[in-house]
mmCIF file of the C-alpha atoms, coordinates in Angstrom:
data_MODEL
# 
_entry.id   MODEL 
# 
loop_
_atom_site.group_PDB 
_atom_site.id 
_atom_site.type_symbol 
_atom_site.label_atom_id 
_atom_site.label_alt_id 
_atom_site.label_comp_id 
_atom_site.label_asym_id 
_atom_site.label_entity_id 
_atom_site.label_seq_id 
_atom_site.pdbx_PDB_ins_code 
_atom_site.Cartn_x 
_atom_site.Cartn_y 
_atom_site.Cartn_z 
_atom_site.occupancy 
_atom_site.B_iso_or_equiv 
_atom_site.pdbx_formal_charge 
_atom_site.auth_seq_id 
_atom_site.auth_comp_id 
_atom_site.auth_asym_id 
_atom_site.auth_atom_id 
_atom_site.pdbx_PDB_model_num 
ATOM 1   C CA . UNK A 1 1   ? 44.370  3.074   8.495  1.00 0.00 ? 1   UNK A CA 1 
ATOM 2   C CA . UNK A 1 2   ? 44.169  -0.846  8.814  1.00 0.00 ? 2   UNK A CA 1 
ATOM 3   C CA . UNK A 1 3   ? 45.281  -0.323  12.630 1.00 0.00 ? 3   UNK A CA 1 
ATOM 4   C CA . UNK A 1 4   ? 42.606  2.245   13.274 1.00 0.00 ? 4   UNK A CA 1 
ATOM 5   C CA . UNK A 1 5   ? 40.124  -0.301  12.019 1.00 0.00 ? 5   UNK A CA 1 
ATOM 6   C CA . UNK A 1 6   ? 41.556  -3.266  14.161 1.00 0.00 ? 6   UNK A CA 1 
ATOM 7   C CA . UNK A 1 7   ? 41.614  -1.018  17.240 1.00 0.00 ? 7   UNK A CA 1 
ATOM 8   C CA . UNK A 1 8   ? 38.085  0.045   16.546 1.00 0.00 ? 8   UNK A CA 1 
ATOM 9   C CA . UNK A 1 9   ? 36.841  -3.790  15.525 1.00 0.00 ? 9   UNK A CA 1 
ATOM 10  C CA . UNK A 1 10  ? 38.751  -5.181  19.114 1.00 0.00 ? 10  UNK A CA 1 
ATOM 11  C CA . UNK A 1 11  ? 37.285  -1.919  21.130 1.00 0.00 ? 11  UNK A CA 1 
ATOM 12  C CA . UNK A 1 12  ? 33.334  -3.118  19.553 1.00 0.00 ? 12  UNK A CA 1 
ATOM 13  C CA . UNK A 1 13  ? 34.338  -7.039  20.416 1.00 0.00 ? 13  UNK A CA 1 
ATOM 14  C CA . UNK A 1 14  ? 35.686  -5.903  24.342 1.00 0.00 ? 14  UNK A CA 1 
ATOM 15  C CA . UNK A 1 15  ? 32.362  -3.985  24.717 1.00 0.00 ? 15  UNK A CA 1 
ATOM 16  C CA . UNK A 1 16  ? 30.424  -6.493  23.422 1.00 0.00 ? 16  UNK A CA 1 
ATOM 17  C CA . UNK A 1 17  ? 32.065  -9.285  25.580 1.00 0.00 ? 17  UNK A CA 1 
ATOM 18  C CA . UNK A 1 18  ? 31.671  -7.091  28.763 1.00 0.00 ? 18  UNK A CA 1 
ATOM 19  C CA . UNK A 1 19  ? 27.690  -6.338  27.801 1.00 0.00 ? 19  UNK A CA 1 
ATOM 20  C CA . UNK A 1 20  ? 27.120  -10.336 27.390 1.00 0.00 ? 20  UNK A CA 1 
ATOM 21  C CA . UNK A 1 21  ? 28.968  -10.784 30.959 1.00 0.00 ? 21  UNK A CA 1 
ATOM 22  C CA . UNK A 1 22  ? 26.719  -8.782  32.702 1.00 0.00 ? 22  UNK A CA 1 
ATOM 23  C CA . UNK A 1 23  ? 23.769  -9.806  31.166 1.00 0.00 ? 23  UNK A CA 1 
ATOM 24  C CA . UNK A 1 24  ? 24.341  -13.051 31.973 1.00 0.00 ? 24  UNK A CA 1 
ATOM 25  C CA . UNK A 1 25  ? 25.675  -12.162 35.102 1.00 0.00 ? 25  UNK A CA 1 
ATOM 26  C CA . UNK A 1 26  ? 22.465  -10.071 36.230 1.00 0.00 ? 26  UNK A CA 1 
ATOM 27  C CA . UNK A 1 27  ? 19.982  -12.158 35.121 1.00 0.00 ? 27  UNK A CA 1 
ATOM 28  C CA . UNK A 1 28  ? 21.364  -15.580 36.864 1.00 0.00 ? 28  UNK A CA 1 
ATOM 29  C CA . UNK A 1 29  ? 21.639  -12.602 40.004 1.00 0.00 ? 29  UNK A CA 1 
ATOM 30  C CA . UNK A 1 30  ? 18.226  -12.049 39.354 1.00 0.00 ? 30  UNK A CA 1 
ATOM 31  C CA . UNK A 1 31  ? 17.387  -15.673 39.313 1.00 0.00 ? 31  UNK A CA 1 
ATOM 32  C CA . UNK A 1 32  ? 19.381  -17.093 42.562 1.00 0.00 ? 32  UNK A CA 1 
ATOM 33  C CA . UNK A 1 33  ? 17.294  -13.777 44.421 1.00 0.00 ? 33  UNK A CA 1 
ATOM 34  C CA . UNK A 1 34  ? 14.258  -14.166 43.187 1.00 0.00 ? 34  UNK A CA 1 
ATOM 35  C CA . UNK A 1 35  ? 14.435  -18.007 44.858 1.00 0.00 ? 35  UNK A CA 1 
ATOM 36  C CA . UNK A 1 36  ? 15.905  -16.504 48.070 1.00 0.00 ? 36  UNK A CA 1 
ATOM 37  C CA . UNK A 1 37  ? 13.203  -14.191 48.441 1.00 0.00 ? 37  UNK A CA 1 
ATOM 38  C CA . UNK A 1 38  ? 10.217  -16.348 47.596 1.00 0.00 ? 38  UNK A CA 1 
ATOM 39  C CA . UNK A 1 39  ? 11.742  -18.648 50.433 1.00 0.00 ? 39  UNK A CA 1 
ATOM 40  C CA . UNK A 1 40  ? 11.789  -16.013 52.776 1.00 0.00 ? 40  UNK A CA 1 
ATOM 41  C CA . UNK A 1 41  ? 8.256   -14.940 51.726 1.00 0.00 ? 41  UNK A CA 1 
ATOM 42  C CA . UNK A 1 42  ? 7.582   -18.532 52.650 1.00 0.00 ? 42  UNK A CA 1 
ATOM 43  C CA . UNK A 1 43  ? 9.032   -18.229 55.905 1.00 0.00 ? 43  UNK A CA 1 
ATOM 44  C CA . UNK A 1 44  ? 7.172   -15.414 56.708 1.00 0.00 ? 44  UNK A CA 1 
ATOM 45  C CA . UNK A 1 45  ? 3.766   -17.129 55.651 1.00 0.00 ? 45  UNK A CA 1 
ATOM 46  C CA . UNK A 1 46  ? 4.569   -19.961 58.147 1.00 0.00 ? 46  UNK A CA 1 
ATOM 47  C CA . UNK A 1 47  ? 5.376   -18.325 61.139 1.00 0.00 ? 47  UNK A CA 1 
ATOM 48  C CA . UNK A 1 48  ? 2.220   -15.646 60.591 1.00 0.00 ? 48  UNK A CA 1 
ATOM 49  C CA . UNK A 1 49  ? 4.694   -12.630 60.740 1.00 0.00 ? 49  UNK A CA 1 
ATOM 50  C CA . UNK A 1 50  ? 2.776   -9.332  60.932 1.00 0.00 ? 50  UNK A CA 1 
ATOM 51  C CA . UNK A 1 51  ? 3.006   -6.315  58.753 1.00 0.00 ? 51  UNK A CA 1 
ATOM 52  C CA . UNK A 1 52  ? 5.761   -4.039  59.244 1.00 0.00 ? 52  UNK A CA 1 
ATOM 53  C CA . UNK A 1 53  ? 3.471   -1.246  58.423 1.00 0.00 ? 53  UNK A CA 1 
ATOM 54  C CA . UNK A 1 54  ? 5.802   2.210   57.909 1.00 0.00 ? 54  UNK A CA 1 
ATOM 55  C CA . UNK A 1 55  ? 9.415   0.324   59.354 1.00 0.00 ? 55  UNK A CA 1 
ATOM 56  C CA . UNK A 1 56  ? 9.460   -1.054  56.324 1.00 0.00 ? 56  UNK A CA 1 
ATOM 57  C CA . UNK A 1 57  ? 10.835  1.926   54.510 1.00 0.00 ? 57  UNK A CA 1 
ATOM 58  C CA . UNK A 1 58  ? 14.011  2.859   56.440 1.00 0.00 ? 58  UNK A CA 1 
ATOM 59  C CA . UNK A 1 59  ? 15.324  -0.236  56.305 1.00 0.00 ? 59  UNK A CA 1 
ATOM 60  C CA . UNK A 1 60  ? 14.256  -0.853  52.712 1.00 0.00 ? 60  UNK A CA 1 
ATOM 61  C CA . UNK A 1 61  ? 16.407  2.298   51.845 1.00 0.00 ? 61  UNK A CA 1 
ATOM 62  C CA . UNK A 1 62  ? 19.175  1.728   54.318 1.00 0.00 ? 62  UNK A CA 1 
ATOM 63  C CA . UNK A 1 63  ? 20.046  -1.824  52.659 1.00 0.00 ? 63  UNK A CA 1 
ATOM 64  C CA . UNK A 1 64  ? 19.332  0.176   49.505 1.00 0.00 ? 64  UNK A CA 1 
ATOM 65  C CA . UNK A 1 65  ? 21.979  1.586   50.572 1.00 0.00 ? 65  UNK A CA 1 
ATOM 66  C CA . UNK A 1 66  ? 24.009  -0.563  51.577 1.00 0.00 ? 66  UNK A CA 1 
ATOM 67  C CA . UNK A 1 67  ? 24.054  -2.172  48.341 1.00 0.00 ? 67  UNK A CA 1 
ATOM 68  C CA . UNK A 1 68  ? 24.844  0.633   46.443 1.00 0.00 ? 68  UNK A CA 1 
ATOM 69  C CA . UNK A 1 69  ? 27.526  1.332   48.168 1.00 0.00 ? 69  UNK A CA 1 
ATOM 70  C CA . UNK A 1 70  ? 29.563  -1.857  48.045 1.00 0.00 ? 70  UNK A CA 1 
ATOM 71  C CA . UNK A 1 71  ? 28.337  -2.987  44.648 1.00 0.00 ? 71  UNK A CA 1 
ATOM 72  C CA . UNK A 1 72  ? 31.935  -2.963  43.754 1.00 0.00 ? 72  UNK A CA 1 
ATOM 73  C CA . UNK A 1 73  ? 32.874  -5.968  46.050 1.00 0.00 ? 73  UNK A CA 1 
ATOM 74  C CA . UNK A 1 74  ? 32.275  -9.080  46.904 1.00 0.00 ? 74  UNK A CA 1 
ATOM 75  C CA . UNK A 1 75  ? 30.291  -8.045  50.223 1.00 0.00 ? 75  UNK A CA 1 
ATOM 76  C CA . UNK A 1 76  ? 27.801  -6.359  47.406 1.00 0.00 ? 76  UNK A CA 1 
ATOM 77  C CA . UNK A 1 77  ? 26.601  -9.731  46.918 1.00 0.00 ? 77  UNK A CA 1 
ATOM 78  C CA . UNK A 1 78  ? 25.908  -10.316 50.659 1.00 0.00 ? 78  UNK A CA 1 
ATOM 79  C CA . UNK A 1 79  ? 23.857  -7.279  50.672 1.00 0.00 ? 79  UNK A CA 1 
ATOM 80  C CA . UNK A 1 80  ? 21.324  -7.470  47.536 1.00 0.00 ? 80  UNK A CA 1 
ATOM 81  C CA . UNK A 1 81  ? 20.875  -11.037 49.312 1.00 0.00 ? 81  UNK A CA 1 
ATOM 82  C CA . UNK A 1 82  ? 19.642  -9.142  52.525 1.00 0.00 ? 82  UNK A CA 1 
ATOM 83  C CA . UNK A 1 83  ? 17.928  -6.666  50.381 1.00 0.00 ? 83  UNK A CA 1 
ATOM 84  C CA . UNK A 1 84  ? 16.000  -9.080  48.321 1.00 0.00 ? 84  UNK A CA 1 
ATOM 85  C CA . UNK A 1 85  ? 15.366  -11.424 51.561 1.00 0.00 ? 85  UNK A CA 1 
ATOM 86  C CA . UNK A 1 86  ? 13.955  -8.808  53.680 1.00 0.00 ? 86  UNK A CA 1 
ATOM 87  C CA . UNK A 1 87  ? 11.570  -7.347  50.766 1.00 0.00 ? 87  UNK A CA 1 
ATOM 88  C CA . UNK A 1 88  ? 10.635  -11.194 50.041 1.00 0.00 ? 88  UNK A CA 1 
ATOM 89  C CA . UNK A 1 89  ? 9.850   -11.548 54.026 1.00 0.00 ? 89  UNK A CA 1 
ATOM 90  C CA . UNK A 1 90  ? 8.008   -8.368  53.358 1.00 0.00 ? 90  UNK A CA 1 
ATOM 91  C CA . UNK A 1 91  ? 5.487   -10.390 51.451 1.00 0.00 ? 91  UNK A CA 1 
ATOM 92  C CA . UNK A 1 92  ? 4.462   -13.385 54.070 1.00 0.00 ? 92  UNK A CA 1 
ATOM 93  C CA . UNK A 1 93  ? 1.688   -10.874 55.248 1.00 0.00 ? 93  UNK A CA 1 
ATOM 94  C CA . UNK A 1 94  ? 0.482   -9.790  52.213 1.00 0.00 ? 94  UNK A CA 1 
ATOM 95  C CA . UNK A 1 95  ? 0.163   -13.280 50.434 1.00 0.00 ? 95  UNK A CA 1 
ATOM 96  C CA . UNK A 1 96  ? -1.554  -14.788 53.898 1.00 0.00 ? 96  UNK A CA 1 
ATOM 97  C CA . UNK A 1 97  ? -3.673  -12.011 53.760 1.00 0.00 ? 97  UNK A CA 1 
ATOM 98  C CA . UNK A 1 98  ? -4.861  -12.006 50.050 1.00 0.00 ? 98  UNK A CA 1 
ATOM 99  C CA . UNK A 1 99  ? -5.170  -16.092 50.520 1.00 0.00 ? 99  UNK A CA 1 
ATOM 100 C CA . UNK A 1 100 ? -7.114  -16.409 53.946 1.00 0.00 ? 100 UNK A CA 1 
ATOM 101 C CA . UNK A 1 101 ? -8.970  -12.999 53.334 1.00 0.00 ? 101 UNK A CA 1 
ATOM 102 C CA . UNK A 1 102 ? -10.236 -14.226 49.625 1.00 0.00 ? 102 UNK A CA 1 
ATOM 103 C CA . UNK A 1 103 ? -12.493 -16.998 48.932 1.00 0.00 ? 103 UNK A CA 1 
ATOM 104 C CA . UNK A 1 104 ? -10.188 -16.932 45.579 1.00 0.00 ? 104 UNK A CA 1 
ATOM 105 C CA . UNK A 1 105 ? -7.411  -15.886 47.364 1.00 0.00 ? 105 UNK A CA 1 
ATOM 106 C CA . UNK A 1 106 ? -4.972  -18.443 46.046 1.00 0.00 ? 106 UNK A CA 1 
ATOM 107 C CA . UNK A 1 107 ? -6.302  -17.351 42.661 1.00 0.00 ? 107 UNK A CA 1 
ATOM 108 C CA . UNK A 1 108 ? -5.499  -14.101 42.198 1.00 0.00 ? 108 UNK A CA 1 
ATOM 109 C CA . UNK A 1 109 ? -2.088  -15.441 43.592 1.00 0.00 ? 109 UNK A CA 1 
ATOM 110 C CA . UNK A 1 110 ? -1.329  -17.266 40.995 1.00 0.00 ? 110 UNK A CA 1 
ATOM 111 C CA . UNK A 1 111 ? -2.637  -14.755 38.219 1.00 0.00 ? 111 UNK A CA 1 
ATOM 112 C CA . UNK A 1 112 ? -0.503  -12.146 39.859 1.00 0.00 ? 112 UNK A CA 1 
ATOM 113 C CA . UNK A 1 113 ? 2.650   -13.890 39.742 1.00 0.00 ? 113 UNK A CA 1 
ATOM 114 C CA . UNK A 1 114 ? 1.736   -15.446 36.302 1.00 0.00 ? 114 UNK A CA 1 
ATOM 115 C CA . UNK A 1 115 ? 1.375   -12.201 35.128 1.00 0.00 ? 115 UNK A CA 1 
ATOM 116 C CA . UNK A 1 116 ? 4.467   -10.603 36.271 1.00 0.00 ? 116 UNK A CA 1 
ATOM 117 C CA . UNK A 1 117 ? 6.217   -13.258 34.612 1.00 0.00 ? 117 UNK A CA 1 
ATOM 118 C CA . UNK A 1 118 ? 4.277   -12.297 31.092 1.00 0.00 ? 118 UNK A CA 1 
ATOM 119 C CA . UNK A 1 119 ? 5.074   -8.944  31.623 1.00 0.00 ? 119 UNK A CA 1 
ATOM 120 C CA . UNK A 1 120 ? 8.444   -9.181  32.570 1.00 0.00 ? 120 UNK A CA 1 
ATOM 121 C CA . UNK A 1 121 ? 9.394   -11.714 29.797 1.00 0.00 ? 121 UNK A CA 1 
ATOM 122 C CA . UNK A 1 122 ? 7.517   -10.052 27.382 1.00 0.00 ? 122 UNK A CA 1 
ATOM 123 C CA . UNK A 1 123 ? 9.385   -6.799  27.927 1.00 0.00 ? 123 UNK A CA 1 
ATOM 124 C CA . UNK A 1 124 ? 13.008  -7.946  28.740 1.00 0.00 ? 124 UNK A CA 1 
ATOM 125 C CA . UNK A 1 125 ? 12.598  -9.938  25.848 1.00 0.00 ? 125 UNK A CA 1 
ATOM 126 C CA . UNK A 1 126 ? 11.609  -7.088  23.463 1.00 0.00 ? 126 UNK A CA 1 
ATOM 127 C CA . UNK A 1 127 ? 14.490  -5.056  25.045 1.00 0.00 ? 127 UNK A CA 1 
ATOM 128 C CA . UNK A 1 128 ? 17.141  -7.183  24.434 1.00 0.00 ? 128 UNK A CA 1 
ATOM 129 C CA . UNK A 1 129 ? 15.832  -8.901  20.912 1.00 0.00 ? 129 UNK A CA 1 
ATOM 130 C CA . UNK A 1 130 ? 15.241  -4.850  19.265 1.00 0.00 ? 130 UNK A CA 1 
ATOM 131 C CA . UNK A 1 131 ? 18.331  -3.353  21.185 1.00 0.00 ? 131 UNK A CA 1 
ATOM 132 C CA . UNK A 1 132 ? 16.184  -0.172  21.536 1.00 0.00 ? 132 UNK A CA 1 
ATOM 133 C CA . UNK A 1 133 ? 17.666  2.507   23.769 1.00 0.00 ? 133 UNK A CA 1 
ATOM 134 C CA . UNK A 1 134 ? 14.945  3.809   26.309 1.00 0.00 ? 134 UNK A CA 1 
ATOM 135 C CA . UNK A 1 135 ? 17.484  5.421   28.119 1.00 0.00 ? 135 UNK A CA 1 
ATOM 136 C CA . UNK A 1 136 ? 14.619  8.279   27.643 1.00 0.00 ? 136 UNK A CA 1 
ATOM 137 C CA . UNK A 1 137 ? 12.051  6.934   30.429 1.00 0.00 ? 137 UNK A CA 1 
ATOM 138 C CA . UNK A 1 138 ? 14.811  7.616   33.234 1.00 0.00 ? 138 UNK A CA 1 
ATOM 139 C CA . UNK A 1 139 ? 13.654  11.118  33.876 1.00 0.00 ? 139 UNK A CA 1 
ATOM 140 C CA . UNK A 1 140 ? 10.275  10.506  33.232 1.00 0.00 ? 140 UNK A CA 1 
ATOM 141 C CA . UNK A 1 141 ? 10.165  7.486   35.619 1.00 0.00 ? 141 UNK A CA 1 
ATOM 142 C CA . UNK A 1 142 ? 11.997  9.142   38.403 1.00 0.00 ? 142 UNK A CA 1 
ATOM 143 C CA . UNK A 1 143 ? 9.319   11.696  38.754 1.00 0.00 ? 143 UNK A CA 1 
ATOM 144 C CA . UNK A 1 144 ? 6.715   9.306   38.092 1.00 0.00 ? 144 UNK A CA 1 
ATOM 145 C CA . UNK A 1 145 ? 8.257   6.980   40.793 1.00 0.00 ? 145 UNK A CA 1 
ATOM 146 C CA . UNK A 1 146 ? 8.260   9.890   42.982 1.00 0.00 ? 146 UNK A CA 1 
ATOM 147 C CA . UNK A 1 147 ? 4.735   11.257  43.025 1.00 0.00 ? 147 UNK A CA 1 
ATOM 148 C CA . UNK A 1 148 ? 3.441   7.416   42.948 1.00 0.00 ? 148 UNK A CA 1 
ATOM 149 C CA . UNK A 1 149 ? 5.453   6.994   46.559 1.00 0.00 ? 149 UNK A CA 1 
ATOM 150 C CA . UNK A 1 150 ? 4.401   9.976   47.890 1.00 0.00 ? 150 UNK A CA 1 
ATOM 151 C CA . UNK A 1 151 ? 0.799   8.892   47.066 1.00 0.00 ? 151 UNK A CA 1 
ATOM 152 C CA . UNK A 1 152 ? 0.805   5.728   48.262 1.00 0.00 ? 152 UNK A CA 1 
ATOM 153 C CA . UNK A 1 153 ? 1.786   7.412   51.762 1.00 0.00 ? 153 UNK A CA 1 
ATOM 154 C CA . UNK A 1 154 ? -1.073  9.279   51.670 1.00 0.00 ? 154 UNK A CA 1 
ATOM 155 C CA . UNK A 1 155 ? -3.570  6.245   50.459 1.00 0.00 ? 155 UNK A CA 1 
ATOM 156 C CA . UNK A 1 156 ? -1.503  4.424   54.122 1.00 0.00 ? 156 UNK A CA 1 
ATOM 157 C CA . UNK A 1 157 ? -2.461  6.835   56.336 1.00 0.00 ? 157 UNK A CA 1 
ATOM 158 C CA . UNK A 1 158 ? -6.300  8.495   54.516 1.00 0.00 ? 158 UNK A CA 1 
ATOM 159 C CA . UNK A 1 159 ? -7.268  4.993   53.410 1.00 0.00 ? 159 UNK A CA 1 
ATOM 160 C CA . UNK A 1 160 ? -9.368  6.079   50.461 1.00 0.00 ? 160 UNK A CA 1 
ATOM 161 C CA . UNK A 1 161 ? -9.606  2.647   47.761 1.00 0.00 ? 161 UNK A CA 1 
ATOM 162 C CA . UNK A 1 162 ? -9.827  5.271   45.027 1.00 0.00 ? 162 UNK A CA 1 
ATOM 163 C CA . UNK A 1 163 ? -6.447  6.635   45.566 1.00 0.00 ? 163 UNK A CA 1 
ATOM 164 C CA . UNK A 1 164 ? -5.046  2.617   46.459 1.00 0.00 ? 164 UNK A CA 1 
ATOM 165 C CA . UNK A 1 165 ? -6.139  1.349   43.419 1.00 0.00 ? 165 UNK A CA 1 
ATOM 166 C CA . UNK A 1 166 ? -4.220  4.701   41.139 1.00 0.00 ? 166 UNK A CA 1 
ATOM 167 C CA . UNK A 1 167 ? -1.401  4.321   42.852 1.00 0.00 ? 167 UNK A CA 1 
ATOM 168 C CA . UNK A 1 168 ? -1.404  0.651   42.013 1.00 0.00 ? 168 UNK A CA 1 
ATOM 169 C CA . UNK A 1 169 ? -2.405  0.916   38.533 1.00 0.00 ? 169 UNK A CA 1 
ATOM 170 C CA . UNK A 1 170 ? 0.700   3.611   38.418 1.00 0.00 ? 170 UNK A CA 1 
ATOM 171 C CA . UNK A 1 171 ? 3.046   1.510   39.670 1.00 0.00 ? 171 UNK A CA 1 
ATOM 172 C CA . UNK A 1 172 ? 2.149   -1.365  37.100 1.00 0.00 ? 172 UNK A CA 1 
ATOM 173 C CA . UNK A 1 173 ? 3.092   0.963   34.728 1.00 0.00 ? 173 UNK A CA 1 
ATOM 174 C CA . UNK A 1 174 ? 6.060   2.113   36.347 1.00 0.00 ? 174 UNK A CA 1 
ATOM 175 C CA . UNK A 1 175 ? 7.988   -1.252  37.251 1.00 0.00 ? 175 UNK A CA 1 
ATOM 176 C CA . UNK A 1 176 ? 6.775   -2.191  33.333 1.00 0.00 ? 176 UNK A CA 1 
ATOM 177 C CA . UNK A 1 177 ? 8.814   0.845   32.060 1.00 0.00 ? 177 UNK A CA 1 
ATOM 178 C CA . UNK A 1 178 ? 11.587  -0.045  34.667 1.00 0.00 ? 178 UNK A CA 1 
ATOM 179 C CA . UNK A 1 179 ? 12.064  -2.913  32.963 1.00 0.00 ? 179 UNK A CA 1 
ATOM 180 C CA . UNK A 1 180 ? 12.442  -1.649  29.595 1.00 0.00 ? 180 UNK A CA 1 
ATOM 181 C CA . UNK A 1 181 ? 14.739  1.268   30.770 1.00 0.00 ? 181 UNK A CA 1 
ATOM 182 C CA . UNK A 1 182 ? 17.254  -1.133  32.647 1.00 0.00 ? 182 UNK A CA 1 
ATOM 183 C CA . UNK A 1 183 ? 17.369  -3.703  30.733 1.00 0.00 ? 183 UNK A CA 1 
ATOM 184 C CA . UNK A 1 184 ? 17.993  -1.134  27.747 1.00 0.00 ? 184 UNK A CA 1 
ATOM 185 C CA . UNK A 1 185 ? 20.519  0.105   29.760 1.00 0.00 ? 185 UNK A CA 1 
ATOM 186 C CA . UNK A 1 186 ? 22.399  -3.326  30.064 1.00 0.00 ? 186 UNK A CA 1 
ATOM 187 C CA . UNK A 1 187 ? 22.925  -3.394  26.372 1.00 0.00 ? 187 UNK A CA 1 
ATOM 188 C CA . UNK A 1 188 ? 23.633  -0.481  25.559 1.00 0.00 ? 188 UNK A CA 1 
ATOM 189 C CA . UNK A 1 189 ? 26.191  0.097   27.915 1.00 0.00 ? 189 UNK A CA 1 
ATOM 190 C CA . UNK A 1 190 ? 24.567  2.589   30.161 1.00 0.00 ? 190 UNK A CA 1 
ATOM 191 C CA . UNK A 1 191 ? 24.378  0.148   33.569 1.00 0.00 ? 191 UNK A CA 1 
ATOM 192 C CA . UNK A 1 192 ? 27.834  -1.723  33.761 1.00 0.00 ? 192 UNK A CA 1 
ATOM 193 C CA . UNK A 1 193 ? 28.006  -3.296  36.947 1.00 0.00 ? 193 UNK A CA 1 
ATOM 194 C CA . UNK A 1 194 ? 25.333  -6.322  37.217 1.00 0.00 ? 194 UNK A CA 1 
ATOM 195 C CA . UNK A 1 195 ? 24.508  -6.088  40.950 1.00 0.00 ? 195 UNK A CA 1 
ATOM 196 C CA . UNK A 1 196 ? 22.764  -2.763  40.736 1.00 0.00 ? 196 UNK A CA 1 
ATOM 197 C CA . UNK A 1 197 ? 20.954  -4.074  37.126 1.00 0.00 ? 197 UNK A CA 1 
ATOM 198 C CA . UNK A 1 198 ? 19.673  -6.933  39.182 1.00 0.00 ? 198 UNK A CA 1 
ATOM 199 C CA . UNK A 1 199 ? 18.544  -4.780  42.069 1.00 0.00 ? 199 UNK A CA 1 
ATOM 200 C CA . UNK A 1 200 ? 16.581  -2.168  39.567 1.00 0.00 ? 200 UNK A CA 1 
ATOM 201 C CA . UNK A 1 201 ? 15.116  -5.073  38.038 1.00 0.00 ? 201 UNK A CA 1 
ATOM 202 C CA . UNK A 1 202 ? 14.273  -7.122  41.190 1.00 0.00 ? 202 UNK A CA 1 
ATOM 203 C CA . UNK A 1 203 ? 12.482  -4.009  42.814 1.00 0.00 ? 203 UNK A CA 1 
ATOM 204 C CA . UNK A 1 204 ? 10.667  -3.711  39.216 1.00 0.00 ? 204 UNK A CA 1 
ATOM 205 C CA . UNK A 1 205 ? 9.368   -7.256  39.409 1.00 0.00 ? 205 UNK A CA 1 
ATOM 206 C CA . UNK A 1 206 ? 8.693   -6.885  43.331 1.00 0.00 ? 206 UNK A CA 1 
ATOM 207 C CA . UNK A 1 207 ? 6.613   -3.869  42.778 1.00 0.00 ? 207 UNK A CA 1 
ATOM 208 C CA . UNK A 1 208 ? 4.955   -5.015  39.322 1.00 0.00 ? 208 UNK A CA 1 
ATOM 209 C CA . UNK A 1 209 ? 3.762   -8.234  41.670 1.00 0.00 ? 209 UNK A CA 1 
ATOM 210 C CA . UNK A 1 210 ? 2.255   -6.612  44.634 1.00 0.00 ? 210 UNK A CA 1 
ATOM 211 C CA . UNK A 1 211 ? 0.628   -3.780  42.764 1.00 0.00 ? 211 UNK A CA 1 
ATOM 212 C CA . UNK A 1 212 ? -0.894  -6.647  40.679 1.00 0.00 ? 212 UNK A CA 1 
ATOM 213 C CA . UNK A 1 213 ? -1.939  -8.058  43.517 1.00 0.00 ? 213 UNK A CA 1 
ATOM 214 C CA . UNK A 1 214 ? -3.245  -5.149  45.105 1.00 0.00 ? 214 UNK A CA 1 
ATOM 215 C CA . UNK A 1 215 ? -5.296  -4.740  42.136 1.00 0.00 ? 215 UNK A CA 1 
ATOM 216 C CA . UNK A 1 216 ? -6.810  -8.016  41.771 1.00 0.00 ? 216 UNK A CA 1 
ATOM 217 C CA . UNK A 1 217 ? -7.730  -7.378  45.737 1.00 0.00 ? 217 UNK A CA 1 
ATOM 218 C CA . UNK A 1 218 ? -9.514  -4.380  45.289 1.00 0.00 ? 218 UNK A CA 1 
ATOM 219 C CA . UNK A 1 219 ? -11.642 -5.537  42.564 1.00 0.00 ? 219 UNK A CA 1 
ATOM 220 C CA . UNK A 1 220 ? -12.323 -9.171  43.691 1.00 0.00 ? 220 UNK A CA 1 
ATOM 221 C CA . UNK A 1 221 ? -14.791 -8.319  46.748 1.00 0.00 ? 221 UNK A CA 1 
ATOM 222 C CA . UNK A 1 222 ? -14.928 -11.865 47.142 1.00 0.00 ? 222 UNK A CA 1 
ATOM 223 C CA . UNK A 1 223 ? -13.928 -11.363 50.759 1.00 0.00 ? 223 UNK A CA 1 
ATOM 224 C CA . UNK A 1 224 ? -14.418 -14.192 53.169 1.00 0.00 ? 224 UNK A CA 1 
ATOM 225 C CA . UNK A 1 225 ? -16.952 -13.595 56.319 1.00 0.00 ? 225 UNK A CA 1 
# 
C-alpha cells in the first residue's frame, strides 16, 4: 500500500514538474515572439508595405502548418518565428493606416494594445491562479471561430461597417475565451507541448489587438481630410 502511494505521490510531482516546464516554456515563447513580431510590424511601417489583402490567408495557414507539423523539433521553433513574423509584418499597414488616417490615430494605438495587455493578463492570470478547467469552450469556440471567419470574408468583399464592426466585437470575445481555454489547457494537462500553446495564444493576442483596433476605428470618425 505505501508503494502505491509513493508511485502515485512521484506520478502527481512528474506531472506537475512537466506542467511548470511548459508554462514557463510557452510564455517566455510567447514573449521572445511577441518582440519579433512587433519588430517586423515596425519594419513594415517604415518601408510603407501595402496590404496583402486575401494572400494573406494561404500563407497564414500554410506556416500554420508548418508549425504544427514540426512542433516536435527544433525546426518548430524556426517556424512559429516565421509565423509570428509574417502576421507581425501583417500589421505595418494597418497601424500606418489607423495612425496617418486618424487625427487620434496614435491614440487608439496605444488604448488597443494597452488593452490587450489588460485583457490578456487579466485572464491568463485568473486561469492559472483558480486552475479552472475550461476545456468546455473548445467546441463552442471552434464554431464560433468558424462562422466569425467566414463573416469577416463576407464584410472583405460586401463592405457593409455593420457586419465589420460584429465580426470584430466577435472576435474580442473569441481570442478572450482563447485565452482562458489554452491557458486552462496548459495546467491541466490538456496542451503538452509549449510551441503550439504559444501559437494558440499568440494568434489570441494578435486577433484580440486588431479587432480592438478595428473597433476603436469604426467608432472614432475622427478621420483626417
Amino acid at each position: 500500500m505505501q508503494q502505491v502511494s509513493n508511485t502515485v505521490t512521484r506520478s502527481r510531482s512528474t506531472v506537475i514538474i512537466q506542467t511548470n516546464s511548459v508554462i514557463r516554456n510557452t510564455y517566455l515563447l510567447l514573449s521572445l515572439t511577441l518582440i519579433f513580431s512587433a519588430f517586423t510590424a515596425w519594419l513594415s511601417m517604415a518601408s510603407n508595405a501595402a496590404p496583402m489583402g486575401l494572400l494573406v490567408i494561404p500563407i497564414y495557414f500554410g506556416l500554420l502548418f508548418l508549425t504544427q507539423a514540426l512542433r516536435n523539433s527544433a525546426w518548430g521553433i524556426l517556424s512559429i518565428f516565421a509565423f509570428t513574423g509574417f502576421l507581425g509584418y501583417t500589421l505595418g499597414p494597418i497601424l500606418n493606416f489607423a495612425i496617418h488616417g486618424f487625427s487620434n490615430g496614435p491614440q487608439m494605438v496605444m488604448a488597443s494594445l494597452g488593452l490587450t495587455g489588460v485583457i490578456f493578463l487579466t485572464l491568463s492570470g485568473y486561469a492559472l491562479t483558480t486552475r479552472k478547467d475550461f476545456s468546455y469552450l473548445g467546441g463552442f469556440l471552434a464554431v464560433a471561430a468558424t462562422v466569425a471567419f467566414i463573416g469577416s470574408l463576407a464584410g472583405f468583399f460586401l463592405h457593409i461597417p455593420t457586419l465589420y464592426l460584429m465580426v470584430s466585437a466577435a472576435f474580442v470575445v473569441i481570442a478572450s475565451g482563447l485565452i482562458l481555454f489554452q491557458t486552462s489547457q496548459i495546467i491541466n494537462g490538456g496542451e503538452q507541448n509549449y510551441i503550439m500553446a504559444t501559437i494558440t495564444l499568440y494568434v489570441a493576442i494578435y486577433n484580440l489587438f486588431i479587432s480592438l483596433l478595428q473597433i476603436f476605428m469604426m467608432l472614432s470618425g475622427r478621420r483626417n481630410q
